[in-house]
BATORFI-542101 format. One line per 8 residues: number of its first residue (from 1); their letters; for each residue x, y, z of C-alpha. Coordinates in pm, 1 decimal, decimal comma. Each point is the difference from the previous one (the first is absolute). Layout:
BATORFI-542101
NUM) A) X Y Z ~ ...
//
This chain:
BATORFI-542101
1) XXXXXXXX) 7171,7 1213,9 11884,0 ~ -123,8 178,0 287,9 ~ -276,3 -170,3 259,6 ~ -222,4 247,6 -64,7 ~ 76,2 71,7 -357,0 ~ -79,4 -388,0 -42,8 ~ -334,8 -23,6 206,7 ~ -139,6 277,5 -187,4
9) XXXXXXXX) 100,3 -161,5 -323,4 ~ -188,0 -346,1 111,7 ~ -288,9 210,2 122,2 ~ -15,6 188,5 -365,5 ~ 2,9 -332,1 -187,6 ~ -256,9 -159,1 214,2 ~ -249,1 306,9 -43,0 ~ 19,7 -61,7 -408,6
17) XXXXXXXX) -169,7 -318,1 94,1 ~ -222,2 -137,0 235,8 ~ 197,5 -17,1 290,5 ~ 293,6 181,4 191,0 ~ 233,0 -151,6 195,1 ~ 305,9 122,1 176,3 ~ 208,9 -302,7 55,5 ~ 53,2 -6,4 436,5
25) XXXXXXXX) -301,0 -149,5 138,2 ~ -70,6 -97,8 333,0 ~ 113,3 -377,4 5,4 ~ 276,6 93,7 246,5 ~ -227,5 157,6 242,7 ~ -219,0 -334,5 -51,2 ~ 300,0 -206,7 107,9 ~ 12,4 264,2 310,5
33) XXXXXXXX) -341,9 14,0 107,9 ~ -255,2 -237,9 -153,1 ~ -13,7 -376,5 -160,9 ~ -79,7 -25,5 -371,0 ~ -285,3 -243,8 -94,7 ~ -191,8 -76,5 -307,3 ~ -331,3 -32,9 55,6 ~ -251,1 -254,7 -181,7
41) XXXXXXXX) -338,5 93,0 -167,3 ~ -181,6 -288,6 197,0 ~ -285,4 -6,9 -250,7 ~ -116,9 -342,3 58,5 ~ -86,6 100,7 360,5 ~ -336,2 256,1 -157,7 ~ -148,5 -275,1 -161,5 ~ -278,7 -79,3 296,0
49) XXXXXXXX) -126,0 -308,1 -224,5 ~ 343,9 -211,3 91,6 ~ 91,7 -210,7 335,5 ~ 190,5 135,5 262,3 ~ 226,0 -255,4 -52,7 ~ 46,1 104,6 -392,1 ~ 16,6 352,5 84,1 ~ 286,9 -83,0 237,2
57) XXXXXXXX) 216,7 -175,9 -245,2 ~ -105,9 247,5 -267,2 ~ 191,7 242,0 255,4 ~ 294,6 -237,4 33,3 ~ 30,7 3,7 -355,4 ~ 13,2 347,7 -70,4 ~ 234,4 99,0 269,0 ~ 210,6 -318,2 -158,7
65) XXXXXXXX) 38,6 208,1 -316,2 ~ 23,8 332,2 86,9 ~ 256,7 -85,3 235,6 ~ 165,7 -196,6 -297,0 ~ 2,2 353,8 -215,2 ~ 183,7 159,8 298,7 ~ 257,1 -225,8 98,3 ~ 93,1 -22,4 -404,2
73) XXXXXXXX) 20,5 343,7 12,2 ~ 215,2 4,5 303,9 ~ 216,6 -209,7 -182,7 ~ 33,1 165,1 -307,4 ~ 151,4 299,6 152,3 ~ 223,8 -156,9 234,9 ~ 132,0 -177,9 -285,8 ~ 23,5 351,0 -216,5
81) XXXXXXXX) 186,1 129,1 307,8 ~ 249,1 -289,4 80,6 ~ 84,2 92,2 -423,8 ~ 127,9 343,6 119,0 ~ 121,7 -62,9 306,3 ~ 398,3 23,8 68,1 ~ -15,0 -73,0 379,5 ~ 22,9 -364,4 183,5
89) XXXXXXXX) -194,9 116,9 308,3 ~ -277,5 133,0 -273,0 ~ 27,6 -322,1 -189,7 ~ -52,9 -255,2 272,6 ~ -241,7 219,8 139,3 ~ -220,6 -51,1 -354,1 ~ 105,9 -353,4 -51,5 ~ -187,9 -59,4 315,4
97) XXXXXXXX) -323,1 196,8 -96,1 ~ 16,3 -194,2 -369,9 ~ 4,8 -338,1 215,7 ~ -334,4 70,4 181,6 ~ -217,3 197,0 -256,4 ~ 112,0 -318,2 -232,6 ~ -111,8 -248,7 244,4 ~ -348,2 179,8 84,2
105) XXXXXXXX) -31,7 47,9 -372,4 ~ -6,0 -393,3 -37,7 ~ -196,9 -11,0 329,2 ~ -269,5 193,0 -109,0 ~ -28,8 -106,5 -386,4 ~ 4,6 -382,0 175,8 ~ -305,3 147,7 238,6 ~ -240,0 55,2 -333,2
113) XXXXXXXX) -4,1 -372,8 -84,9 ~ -9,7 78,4 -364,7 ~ -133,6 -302,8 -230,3 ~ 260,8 98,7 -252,3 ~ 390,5 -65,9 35,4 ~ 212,4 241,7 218,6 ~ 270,1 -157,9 -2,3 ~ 229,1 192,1 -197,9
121) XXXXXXXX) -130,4 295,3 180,0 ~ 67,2 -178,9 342,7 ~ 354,5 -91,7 -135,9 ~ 87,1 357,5 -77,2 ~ -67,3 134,7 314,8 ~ 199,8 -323,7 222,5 ~ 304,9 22,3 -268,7 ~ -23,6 410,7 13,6
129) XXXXXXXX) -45,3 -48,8 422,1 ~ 267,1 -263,8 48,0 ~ 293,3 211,0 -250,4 ~ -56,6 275,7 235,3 ~ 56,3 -207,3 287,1 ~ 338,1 -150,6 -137,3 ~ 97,3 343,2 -138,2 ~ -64,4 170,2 347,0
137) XXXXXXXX) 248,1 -289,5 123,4 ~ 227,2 47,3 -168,5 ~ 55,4 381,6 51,3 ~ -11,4 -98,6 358,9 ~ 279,1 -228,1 9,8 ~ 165,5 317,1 -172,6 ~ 35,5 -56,3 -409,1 ~ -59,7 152,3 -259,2
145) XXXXXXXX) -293,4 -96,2 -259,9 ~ 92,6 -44,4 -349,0 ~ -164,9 168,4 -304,6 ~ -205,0 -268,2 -98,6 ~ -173,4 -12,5 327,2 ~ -33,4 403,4 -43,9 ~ -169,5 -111,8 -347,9 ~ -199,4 -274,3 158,4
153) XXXXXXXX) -160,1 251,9 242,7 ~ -55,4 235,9 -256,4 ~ -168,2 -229,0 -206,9 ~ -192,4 -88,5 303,1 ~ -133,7 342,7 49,0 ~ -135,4 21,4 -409,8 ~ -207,7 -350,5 56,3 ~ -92,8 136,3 351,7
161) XXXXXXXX) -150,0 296,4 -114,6 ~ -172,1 -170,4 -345,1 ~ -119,0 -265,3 271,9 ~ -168,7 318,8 185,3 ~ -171,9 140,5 -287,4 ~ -141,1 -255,9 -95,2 ~ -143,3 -189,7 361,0 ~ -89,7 391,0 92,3
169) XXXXXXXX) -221,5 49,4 -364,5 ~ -256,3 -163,5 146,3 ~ -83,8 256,2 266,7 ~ -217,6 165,8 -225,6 ~ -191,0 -278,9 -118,3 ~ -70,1 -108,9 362,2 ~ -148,1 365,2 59,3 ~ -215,7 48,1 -360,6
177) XXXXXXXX) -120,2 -331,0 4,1 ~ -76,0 -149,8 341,0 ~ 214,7 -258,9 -8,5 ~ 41,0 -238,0 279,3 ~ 293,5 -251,5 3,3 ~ -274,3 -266,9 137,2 ~ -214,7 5,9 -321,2 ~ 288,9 -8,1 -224,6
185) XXXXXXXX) 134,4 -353,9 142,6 ~ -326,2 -118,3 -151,2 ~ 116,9 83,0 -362,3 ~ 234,1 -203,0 -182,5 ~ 165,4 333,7 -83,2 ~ 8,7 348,7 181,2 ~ 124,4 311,6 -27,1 ~ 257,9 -77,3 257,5
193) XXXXXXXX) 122,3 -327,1 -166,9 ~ 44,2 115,6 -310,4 ~ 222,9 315,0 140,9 ~ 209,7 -264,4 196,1 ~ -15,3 -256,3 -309,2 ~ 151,6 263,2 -202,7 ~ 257,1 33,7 264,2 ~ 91,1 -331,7 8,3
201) XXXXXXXX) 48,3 -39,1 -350,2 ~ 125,5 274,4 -153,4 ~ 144,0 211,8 291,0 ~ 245,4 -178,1 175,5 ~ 341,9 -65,6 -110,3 ~ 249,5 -123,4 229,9 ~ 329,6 74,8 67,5 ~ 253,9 -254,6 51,2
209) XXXXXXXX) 80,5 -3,7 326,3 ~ 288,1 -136,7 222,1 ~ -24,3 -1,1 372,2 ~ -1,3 -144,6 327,1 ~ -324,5 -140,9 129,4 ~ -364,0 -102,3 -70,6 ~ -286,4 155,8 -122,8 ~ 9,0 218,9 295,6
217) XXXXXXXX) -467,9 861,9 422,2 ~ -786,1 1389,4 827,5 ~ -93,7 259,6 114,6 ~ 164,8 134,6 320,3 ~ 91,8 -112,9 311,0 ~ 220,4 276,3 53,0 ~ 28,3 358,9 162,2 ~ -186,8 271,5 -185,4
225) XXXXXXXX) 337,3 223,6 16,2 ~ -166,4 338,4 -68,5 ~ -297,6 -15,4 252,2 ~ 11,5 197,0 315,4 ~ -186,3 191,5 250,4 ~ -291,2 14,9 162,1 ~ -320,4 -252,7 -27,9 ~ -251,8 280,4 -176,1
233) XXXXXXXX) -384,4 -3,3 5,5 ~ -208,4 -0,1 -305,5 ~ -103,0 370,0 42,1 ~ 415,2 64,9 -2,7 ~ -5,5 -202,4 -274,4 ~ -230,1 243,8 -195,0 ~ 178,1 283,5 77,1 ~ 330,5 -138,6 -102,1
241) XXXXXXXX) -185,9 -93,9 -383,8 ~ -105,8 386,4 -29,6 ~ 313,6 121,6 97,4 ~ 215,8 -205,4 -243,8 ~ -230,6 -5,3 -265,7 ~ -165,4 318,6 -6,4 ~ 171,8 131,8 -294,8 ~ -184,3 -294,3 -216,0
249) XXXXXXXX) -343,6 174,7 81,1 ~ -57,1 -265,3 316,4 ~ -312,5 -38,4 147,4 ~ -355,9 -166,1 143,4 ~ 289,1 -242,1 222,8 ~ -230,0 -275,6 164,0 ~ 168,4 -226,0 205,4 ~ -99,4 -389,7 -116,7
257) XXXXXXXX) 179,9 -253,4 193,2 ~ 317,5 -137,7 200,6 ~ 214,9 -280,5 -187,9 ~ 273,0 -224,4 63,0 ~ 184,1 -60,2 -329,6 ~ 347,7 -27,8 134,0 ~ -55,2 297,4 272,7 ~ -279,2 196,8 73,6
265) XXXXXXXX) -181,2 215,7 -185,2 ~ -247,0 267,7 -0,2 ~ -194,6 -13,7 -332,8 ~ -219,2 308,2 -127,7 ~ -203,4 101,2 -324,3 ~ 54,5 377,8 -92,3 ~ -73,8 180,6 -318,7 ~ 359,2 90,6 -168,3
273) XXXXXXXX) 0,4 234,3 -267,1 ~ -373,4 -83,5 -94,7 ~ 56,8 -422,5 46,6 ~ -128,1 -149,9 241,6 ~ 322,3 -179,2 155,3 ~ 89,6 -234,8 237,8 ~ 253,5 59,1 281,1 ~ 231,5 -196,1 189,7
281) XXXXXXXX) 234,3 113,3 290,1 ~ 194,0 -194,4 257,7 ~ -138,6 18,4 354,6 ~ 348,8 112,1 142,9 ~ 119,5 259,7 -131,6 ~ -228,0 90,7 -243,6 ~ 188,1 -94,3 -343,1 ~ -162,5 -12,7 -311,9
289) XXXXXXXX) -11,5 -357,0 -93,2 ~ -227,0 -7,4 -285,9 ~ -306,6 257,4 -250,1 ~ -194,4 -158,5 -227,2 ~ -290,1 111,3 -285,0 ~ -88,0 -47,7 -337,2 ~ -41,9 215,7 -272,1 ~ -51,3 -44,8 -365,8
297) XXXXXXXX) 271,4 116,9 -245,3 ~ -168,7 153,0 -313,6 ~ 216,8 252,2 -159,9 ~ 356,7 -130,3 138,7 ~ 280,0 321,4 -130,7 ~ 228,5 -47,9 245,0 ~ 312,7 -245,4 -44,7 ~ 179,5 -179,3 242,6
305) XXXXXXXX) 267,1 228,7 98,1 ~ -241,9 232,1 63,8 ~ -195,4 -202,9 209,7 ~ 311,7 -108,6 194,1 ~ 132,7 378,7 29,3 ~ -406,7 75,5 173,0 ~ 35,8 -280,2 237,8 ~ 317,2 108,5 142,6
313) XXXXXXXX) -159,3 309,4 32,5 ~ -248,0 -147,2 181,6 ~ 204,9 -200,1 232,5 ~ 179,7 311,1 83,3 ~ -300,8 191,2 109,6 ~ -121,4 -298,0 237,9 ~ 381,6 4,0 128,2 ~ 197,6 -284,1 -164,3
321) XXXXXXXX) 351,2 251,8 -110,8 ~ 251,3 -136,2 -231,3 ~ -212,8 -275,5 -190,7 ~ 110,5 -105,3 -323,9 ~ -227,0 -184,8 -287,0 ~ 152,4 -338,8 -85,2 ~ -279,9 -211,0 -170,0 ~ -303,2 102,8 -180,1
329) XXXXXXXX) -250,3 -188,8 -209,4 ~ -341,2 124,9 -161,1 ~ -245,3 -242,6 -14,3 ~ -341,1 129,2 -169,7 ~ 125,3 388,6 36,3 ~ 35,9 -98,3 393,1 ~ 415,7 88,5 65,2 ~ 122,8 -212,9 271,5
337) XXXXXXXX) 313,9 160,6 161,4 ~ 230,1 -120,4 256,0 ~ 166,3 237,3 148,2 ~ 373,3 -65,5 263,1 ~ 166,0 230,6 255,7 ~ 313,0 109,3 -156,0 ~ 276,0 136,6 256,6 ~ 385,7 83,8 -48,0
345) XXXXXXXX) -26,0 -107,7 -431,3 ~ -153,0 -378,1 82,7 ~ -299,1 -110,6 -26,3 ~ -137,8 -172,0 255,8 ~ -284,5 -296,0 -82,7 ~ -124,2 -100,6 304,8 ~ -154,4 366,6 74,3 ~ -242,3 -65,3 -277,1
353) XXXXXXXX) -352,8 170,4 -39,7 ~ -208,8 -64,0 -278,2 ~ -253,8 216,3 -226,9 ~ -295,9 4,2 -193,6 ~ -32,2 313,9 -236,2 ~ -258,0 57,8 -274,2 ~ 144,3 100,1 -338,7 ~ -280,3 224,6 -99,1
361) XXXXXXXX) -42,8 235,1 316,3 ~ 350,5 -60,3 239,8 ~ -220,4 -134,6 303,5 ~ 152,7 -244,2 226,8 ~ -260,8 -264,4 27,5 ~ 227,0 -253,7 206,8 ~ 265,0 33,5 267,4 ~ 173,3 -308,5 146,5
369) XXXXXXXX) 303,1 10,5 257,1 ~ -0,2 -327,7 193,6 ~ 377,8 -56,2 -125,5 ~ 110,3 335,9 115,2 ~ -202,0 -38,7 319,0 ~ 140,5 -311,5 62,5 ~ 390,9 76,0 -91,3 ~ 59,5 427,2 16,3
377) XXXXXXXX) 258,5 53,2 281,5 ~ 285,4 231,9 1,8 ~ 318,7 -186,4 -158,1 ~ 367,9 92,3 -30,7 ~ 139,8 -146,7 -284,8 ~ 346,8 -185,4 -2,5 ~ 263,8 118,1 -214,2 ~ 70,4 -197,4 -323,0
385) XXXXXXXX) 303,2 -206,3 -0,3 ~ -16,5 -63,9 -349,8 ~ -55,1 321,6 -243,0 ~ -254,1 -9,4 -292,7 ~ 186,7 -91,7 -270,8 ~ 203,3 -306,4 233,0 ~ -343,9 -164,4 25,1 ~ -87,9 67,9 -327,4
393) XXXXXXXX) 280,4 -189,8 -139,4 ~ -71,8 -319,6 216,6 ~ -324,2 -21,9 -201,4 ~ -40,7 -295,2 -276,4 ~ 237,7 161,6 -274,3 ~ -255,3 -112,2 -247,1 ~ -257,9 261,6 106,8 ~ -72,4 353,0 -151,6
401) XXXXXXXX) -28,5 179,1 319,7 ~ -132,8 362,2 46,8 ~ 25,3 246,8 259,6 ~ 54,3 -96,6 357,0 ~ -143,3 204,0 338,5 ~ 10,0 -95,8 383,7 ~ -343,0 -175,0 122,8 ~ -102,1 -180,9 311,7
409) XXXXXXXX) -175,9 -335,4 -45,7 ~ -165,0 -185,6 236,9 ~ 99,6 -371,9 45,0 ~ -93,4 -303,0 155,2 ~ -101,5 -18,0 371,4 ~ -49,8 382,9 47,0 ~ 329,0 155,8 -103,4 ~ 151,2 182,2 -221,1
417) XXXXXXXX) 304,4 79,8 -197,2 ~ 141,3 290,6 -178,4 ~ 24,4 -63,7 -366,0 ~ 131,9 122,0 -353,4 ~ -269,6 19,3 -214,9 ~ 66,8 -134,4 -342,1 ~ -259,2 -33,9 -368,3 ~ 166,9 -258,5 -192,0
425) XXXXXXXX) -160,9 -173,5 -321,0 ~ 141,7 -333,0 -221,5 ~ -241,4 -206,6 -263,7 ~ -277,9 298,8 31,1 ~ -43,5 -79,0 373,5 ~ 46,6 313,0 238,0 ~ 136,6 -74,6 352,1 ~ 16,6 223,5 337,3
433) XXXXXXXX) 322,4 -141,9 146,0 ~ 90,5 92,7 355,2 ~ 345,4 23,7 132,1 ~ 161,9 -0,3 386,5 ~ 172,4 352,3 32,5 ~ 177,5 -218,8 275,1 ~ 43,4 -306,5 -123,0 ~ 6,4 17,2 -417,9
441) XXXXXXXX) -259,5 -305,8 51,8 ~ -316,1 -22,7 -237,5 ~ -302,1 20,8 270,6 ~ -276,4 -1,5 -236,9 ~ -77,8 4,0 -385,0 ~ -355,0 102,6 -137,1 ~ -68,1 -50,3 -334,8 ~ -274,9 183,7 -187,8
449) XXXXXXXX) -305,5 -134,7 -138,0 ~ -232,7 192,5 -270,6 ~ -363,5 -95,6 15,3 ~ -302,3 113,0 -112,9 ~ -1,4 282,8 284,1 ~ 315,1 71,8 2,5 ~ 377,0 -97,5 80,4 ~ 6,3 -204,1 371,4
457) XX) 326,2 -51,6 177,1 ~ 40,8 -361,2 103,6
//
C-alpha cells in the first residue's frame, strides 16, 4: 500500500470516531530537540490548611508516582520493540534502556512507602531489570539468545503493559477526587493499595528464569541551524508579521515583549483573520517561531485530510515549499497537524513544523516551528548502499511489513542518519521500524499506541 494511500485510510477511520490519527508523530523530533517528561498534578500543594512540611512530601509523593507511570511505560515499549527487533546493535541498545526504566520503576514504587506489600511488584521489576542485564551480556560477548529467552521477553512485555494499566488507572481518581497519597497512608486501605494488592496477587506470574547474577536505569544546547541574519528591531519585526501573514487578514500588530526561551524573541498580539492572536518571531532573522488563539468549534464539517491539505496551504503562503503532512490528530474538532520538509522522495523529520486547524472553518489557530528552527539546513543525502527491498529482508521475518520510503531521523547527540522507512505489525501491535541505507542496521523502532485521542508513536 502506498504512504499516502495508507495515511488517508488511518485519517478516514479515525474521523468515523472521535479521533484521527495518522500514525508518524513527532517522537523523533522529541529525541532531536527536546526532553520528554511527565508531569505530576501536585494537588496536595493547593490545600493552604496543610504544613509546609506536608505539602512538601505530598509533592514528593506525587512526582514518586507519576514518574512510576512513565518509566513503566518506557519499559513496556522497549520491551515491545526488543520483540521485533532483528539487529544486535538495536538489541543491546534496548536491553540497556529495559535495565534502567526497571530499576527506577522499583525506585520510585519503593519511594511511596506503601503500607501494603510490594514485593511482588518490586520483584518483577529487579528480575525483569537484571534478565536484561544478563541478556545484553550475553549478545555482547557475541551469542546468540535462544527462543525461550525471546518468549521470556515477550512475556515480559504482556505483564509490563497489564502492570501499566493498572498503576496508571489511578490517574483519574487522583484528578476527580482530590486525592493525596498523604491522607491515604492513614487508611487501612486506599485506592492505591488495593490497585497494587491486586497486582501482587493476581497479576504477576513469573517466568522461570536461568541466569547469571543477582537481583540486579532537554531542551537545547545546540545551534539553531536555520537562523541567520541581521539582529531586527521590534518595528522590523511588525513589518515582517504583515508581510508573511497578510493573506490571513493580519492586523492591529502591537508589539508586547522581548523573551529568551532558547533565543530571542520578539513577541506581538495582532488580530488574524478576526482572532485576536499571539505572535512570536526570533530576534535574528525574523523566523516565525510560534501563533497562538482560541476559537470555539461549533459546527466542525471539515475532516482531517482536509484540514491537513489547508495547512499546507497555509505554510506555503507564509513560505515553507515542499511540506508534507505526516501526523494528525483531532482532539474536540481541533486537528493537530505536523507537517516535515520532504526533498528528493524522503522525508525528512527533523524539519518539523506543527499546526493547529479548526475543523469547522479551516483557520490555523496554532503554528509551532522550534524543531525546524532549530534543525533546517541544506543537506545532501548519501547514496544507499543497501536498496529497499535488501533492508527489508533483514527485518524480523516474523513481521507483516508494508511499504517502505527514504526518511531522515534524527538521533542521539545531534545527528542524523538516512533511513528506510518501514510499517510493520505482529500480535495487533503496529511498529515504525527504521533501517541504515548504509549500514542494513535497525536505528530505531516506534511502536504505535491508540488512546483516547488518538494513535501516539512511542
Amino acid at each position: 500500500m502506498e504512504y499516502r494511500n495508507y495515511v488517508n485510510e488511518k485519517i478516514e477511520k479515525r474521523d468515523k470516531g472521535k479521533t484521527i490519527a495518522i500514525i508518524i508523530i513527532s517522537v523523533l523530533l522529541a529525541l532531536a530537540v527536546a526532553g520528554l517528561g511527565v508531569s505530576g498534578y501536585f494537588i496536595y500543594a493547593n490545600h493552604a490548611d496543610k504544613s509546609s512540611y506536608k505539602v512538601n512530601l505530598e509533592n514528593m509523593y506525587q512526582k514518586s508516582y507519576y514518574d512510576l507511570v512513565s518509566e513503566i511505560t518506557t519499559m513496556e515499549n522497549d520491551l515491545y520493540k526488543f520483540k521485533v527487533s532483528s539487529s544486535k546493535s538495536m538489541q543491546i541498545k534496548l536491553l540497556d534502556e529495559i535495565e534502567k526504566s526497571a530499576a527506577n520503576s522499583e525506585t520510585n514504587l519503593s519511594s511511596l512507602k506503601l503500607s501494603g506489600s510490594t514485593e511482588a511488584t518490586s520483584k518483577f521489576f529487579n528480575q525483569v531489570g537484571d534478565y536484561a542485564k544478563a541478556l545484553s551480556s550475553k549478545l555482547s560477548a557475541g551469542e546468540e539468545l535462544t527462543d525461550e529467552e525471546y518468549n521470556t521477553m515477550s512475556n515480559f512485555a504482556e505483564l509490563t503493559k497489564n502492570i501499566g494499566k493498572q498503576i496508571a488507572s489511578l490517574q483519574t481518581y487522583i484528578i476527580n477526587n482530590d486525592f493525596t497519597f498523604m491522607d491515604s497512608f492513614e487508611l487501612e486501605v486506599s485506592p492505591f493499595t488495593e490497585i497494587i494488592s491486586e497486582i501482587e496477587n493476581n497479576t504477576i506470574e513469573y517466568p522461570t528464569l536461568i541466569y547469571d547474577g543477582p537481583f540486579s536505569d532537554g531542551l537545547i544546547d545546540k545551534e539553531a541551524k536555520a537562523l541567520s541574519g541581521e539582529i531586527i528591531s521590534k518595528e522590523q519585526g511588525a513589518q515582517i508579521i504583515a508581510e508573511k501573514l497578510s493573506f490571513a487578514n493580519v492586523s492591529d500588530i502591537v508589539f508586547q515583549s522581548v523573551s529568551t526561551n532558547y533565543f530571542n524573541q520578539l513577541n506581538y498580539t495582532a488580530n488574524l483573520n478576526g482572532q485576536s492572536t499571539y505572535i512570536s518571531i526570533s530576534e535574528r532573522g525574523g523566523q516565525f517561531v510560534e501563533i497562538s488563539s482560541f476559537k470555539e468549534v461549533t459546527d466542525p464539517v471539515y475532516t482531517a485530510e482536509e484540514c491537513a491539505e489547508a495547512g499546507r496551504q497555509f505554510l506555503e503562503k507564509m513560505g515553507y515549499s515542499d511540506m508534507e503532512a505526516v501526523w494528525a490528530s483531532n482532539s474536540n474538532s481541533v486537528v493537530y497537524v505536523n507537517y516535515t520538509v520532504k526533498k528528493d522522495d524522503t522525508i525528512i523529520y527533523p524539519d518539523m513544523i506543527k499546526l493547529k486547524i479548526t475543523a469547522d472553518d479551516l483557520s490555523v489557530i496554532g503554528f509551532e516551528a522550534l524543531t525546524y528552527i532549530f534543525n533546517h539546513t541544506e543537506r545532501e543525502f548519501e547514496t544507499p548502499t543497501i536498496t529497499l527491498d535488501e533492508a527489508k529482508a533483514k527485518l524480523n521475518p516474523s513481521l507483516n511489513v508494508t511499504g517502505g520510503r527514504k526518511a531522515l531521523i534524527p538521533l542521539d547527540g545531534g545527528k542524523e542518519a538516512l533511513c528506510y522507512e518501514f510499517i510493520a505489525s505482529l500480535d495487533d501491535n503496529t511498529y515504525y521500524i527504521y533501517v541504515s541505507v548504509k549500514t542494513g542496521e535497525e536505528l530505531n523502532i516506534l511502536r504505535v499506541i491508540d488512546g483516547d485521542d488518538g494513535a501516539l508513536l512511542m
